[in-house]
C-alpha positions in Angstrom: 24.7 10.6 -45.4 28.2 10.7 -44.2 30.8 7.2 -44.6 31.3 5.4 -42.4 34.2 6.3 -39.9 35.4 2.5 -40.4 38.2 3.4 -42.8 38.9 -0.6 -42.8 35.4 -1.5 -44.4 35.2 1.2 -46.5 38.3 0.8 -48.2 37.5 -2.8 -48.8 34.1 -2.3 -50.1 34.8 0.8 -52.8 37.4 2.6 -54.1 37.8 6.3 -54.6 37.2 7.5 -58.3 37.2 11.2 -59.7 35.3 13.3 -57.7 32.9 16.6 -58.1 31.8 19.1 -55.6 29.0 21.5 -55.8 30.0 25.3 -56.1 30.4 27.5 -53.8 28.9 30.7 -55.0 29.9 33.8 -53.7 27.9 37.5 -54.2 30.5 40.3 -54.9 30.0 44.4 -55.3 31.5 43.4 -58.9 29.7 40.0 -59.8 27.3 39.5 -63.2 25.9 36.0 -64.7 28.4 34.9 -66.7 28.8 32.4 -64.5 25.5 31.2 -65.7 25.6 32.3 -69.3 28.9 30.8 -70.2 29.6 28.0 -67.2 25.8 27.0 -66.8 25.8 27.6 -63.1 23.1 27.2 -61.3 22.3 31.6 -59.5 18.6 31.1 -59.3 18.0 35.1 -59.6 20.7 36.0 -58.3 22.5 38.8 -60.7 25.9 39.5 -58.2 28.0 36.7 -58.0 31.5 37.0 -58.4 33.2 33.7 -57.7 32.2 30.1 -57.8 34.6 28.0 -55.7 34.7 24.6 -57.3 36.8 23.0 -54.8 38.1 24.3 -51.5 38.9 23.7 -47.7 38.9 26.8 -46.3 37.1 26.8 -43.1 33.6 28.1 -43.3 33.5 26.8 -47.3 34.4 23.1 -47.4 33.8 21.7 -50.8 31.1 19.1 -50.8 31.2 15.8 -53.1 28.5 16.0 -55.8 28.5 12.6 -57.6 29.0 8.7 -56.2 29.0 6.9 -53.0 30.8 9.8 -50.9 28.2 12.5 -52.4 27.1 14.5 -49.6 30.0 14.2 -47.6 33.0 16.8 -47.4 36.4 17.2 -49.0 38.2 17.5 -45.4 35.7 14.1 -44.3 37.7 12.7 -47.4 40.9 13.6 -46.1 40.4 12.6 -42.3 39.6 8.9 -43.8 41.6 8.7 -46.7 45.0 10.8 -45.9 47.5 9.8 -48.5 45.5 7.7 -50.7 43.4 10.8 -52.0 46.5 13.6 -51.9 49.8 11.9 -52.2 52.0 10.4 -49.3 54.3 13.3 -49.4 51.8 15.5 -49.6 49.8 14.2 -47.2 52.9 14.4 -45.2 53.6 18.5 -45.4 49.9 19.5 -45.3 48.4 17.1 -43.4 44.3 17.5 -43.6 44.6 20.6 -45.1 44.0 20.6 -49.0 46.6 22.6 -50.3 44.7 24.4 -53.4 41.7 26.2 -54.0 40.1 26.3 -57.0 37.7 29.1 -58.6 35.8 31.1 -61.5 35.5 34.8 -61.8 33.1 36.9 -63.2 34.4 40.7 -63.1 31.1 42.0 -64.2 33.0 45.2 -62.9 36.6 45.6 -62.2 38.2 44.3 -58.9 40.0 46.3 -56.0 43.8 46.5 -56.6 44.9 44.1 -54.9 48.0 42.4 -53.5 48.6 38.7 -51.2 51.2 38.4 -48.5 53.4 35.5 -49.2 53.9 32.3 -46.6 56.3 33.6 -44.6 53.9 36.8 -43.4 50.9 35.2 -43.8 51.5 32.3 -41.2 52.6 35.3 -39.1 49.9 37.5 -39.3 47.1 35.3 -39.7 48.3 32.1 -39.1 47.5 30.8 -42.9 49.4 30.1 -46.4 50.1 32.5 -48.1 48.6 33.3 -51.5 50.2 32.5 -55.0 48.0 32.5 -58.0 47.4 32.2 -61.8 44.9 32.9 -64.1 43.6 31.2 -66.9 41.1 33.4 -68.7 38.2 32.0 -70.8 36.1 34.8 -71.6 36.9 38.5 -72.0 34.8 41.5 -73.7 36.7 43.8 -76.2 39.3 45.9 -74.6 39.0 44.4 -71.5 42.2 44.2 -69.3 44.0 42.8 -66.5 46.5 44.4 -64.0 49.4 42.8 -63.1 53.3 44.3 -61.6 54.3 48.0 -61.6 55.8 49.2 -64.9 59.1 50.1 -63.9 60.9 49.6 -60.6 59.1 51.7 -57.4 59.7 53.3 -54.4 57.5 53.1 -51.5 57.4 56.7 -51.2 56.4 57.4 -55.2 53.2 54.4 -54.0 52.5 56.1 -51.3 52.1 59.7 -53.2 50.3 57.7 -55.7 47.6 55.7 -53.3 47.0 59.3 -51.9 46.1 61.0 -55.2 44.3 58.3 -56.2 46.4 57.3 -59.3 48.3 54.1 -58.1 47.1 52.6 -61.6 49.3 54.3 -63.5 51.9 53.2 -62.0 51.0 49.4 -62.8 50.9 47.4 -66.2 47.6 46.8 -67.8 47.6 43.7 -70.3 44.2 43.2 -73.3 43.7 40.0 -72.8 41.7 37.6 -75.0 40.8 33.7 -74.4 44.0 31.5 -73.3 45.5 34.1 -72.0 47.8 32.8 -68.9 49.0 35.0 -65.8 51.3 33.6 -62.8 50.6 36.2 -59.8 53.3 35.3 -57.1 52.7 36.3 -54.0 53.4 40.1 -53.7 52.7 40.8 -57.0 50.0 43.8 -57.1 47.0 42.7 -59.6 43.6 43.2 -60.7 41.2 41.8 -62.8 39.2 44.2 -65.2 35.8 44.3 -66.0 34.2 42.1 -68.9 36.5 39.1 -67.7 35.5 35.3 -66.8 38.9 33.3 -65.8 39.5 30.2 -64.3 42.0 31.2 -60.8 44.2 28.5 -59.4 45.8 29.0 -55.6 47.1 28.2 -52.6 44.4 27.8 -50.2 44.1 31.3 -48.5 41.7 33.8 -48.3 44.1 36.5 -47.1 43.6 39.7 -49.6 45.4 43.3 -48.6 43.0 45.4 -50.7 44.9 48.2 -52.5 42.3 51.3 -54.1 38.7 49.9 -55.1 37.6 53.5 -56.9 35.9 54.9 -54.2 33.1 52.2 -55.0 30.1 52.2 -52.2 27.9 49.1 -51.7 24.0 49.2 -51.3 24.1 51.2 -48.1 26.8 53.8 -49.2 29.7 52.6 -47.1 32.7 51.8 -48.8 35.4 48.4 -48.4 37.8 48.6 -46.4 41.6 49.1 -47.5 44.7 47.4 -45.7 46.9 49.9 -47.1 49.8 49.5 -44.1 49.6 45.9 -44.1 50.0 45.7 -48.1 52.8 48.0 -47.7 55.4 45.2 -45.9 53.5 42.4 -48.7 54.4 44.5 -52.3 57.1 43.4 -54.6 57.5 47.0 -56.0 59.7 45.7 -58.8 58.6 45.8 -62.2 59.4 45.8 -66.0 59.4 42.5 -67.1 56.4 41.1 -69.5 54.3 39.4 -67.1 51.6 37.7 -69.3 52.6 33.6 -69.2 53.9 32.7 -73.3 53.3 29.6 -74.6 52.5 27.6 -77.5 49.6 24.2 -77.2 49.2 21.6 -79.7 45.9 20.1 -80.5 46.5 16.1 -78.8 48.6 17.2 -76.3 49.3 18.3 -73.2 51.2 21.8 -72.7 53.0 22.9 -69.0 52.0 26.5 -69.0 52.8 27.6 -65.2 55.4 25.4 -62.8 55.7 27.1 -59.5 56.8 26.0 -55.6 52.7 25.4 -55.1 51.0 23.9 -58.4 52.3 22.7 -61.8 49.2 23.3 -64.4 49.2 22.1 -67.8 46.7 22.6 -70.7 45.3 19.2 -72.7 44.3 20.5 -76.2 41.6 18.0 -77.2 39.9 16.9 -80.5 37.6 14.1 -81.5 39.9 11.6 -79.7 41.1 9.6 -76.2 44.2 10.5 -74.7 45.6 8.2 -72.1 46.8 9.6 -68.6 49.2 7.9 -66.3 50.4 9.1 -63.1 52.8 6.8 -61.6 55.9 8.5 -61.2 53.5 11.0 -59.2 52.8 11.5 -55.5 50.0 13.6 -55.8 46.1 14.1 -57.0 45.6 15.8 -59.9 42.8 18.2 -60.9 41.2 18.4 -64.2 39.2 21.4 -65.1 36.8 22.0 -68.3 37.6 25.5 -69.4 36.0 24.4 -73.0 33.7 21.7 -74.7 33.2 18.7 -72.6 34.7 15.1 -72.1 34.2 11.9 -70.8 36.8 10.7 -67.9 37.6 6.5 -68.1 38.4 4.6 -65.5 39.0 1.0 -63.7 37.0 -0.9 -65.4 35.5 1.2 -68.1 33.5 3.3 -65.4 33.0 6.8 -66.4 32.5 10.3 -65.1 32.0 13.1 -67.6 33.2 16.6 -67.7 32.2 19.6 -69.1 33.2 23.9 -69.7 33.1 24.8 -65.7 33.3 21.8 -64.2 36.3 20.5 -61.9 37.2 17.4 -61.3 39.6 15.8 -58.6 41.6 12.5 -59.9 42.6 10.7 -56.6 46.4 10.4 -55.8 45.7 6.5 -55.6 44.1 6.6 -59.3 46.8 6.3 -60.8 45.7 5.8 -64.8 43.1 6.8 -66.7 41.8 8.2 -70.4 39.9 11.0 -71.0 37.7 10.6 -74.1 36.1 13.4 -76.5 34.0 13.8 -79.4 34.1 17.2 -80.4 36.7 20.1 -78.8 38.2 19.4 -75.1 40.3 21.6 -73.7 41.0 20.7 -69.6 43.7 22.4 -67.2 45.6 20.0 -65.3 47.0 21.1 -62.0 48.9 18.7 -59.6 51.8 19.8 -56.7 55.4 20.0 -58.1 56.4 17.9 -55.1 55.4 14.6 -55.2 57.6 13.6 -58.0 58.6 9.9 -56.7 62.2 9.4 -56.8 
């Protein structure tokens, strides 16, 4: 049942409190089951699915609250009553009801198109959306598996283009082994792909604007193959390169690590053991999102209510919850995303 559009009663009856959604699963040409074998999602028989969106508001895939007295209605219903209260007055502010991150798992049961995103500028003129800046967090990978992320040395367009016609534009690109942990920031522009035998967490803008690179000739079930955007990648590629792209960093078991702070999200990693940790947020304008990439943990709030959490679930804090612990007994370990602009002054 939807609330009630009487934002006055409601807000005087019940409060908002951390919220889940029910995935969004989404069949790819590359999907498997990890995302039942390690994440315990629900694929019925389904043996294909590449992505479960955990919480989104891209038209046509609006998240859907899971747990409480707003289940069943959606995240954008949340922001059309709520506004600031659930995101943040300044964020509320600069996106209005448009939530500002979308959050997924991948399973690359096989590997993934090359790939690269426009950034905001030629997104909002193209296709009238955000553009699309990324990281990855990965949480399962098979030996020898890889990722693909920047060129390996600086590029001309003309040595891409000679490349993308004899079919070897991945030798031009860096491929990273990756093993659990393991951090990526993919800024907008930044050519990529994910390899096969990998299951990562993937935090963005919300856009679903891809310019699809080379996908190895692959054909789907009746033989055709994807489409490339090879012109309108061409304007969108950084073709710089050299630098070490894999994110360093170093986490301590009882705290919280900032692994990736960027113009769009600021994530963190909380290391826990056999413990509480306390959370406060009040020199922050903005909700957070918590989400279980190992164990499971329990999520305290108001008065001692709870909400637990567990390896592949996500969970939004809202902006107007301002403190809260999160409990464990046994390993935790939880990303922590929030916007780098609602630091109050």
């Amino acid at each position: 049942m939807s609330i009630d559009r009487n934002k006055n009663n409601i807000k005087m009856e019940r409060k908002l409190y951390p919220l889940k959604f029910n995935p969004i699963l989404k069949p790819k040409i590359w999907g498997g089951t990890k995302l039942n074998k390690v994440l315990n999602k629900n694929l019925g028989k389904a043996d294909d699915i590449g992505e479960s969106w955990e919480l989104s508001g891209v038209d046509g895939d609006v998240s859907v609250v899971s747990n409480g007295f707003l289940q069943g209605n959606t995240l954008n219903e949340l922001l059309e009553i709520y506004m600031s209260e659930l995101v943040g007055d300044k964020v509320f502010e600069k996106f209005g009801a448009e939530f500002p991150l979308l959050i997924k798992f991948i399973d690359a049961n096989d590997d993934l198109s090359i790939q690269v995103h426009p950034n905001d500028e030629l997104a909002h003129k193209r296709h009238d959306s955000f553009g699309k800046t990324e990281m990855w967090y990965v949480l399962q990978a098979d030996k020898g598996s890889f990722l693909i992320s920047g060129f390996k040395k600086d590029t001309s367009k003309d040595e891409y283009l000679k490349a993308l016609k004899e079919k070897k534009v991945d030798q031009l690109l860096q491929k990273h082994e990756v093993t659990p942990g393991d951090v990526f920031f993919i800024p907008a522009g930044r050519v990529h792909a994910i390899g096969k035998g990998i299951l990562l967490a993937e935090i963005q803008q919300t856009s679903d604007v891809t310019y699809r690179i080379y996908d190895y000739d692959r054909r789907d079930a009746q033989g055709n193959t994807r489409e490339l955007h090879t012109d309108l990648a061409l304007d969108a590629i950084d073709f710089s390169g050299g630098d070490q792209y894999k994110t360093e960093y170093e986490a301590h078991v009882n705290e919280v690590t900032q692994i990736v702070e960027s113009p769009y999200f600021v994530t963190s990693l909380i290391d826990l053991t056999d413990g509480v940790l306390h959370k406060d947020f009040y020199h922050l304008d903005s909700f957070i999102i918590l989400i279980c990439v190992e164990g499971q943990g329990e999520i305290n709030y108001y008065n001692d209510q709870k909400v637990t959490i567990s390896m592949g679930e996500t969970v939004l804090i809202p902006a107007d919850l301002k403190a809260f612990s999160i409990h464990t007994g046994g390993k935790c370990k939880l990303l922590e995303v929030h916007l780098p602009d609602g630091e109050k002054k």
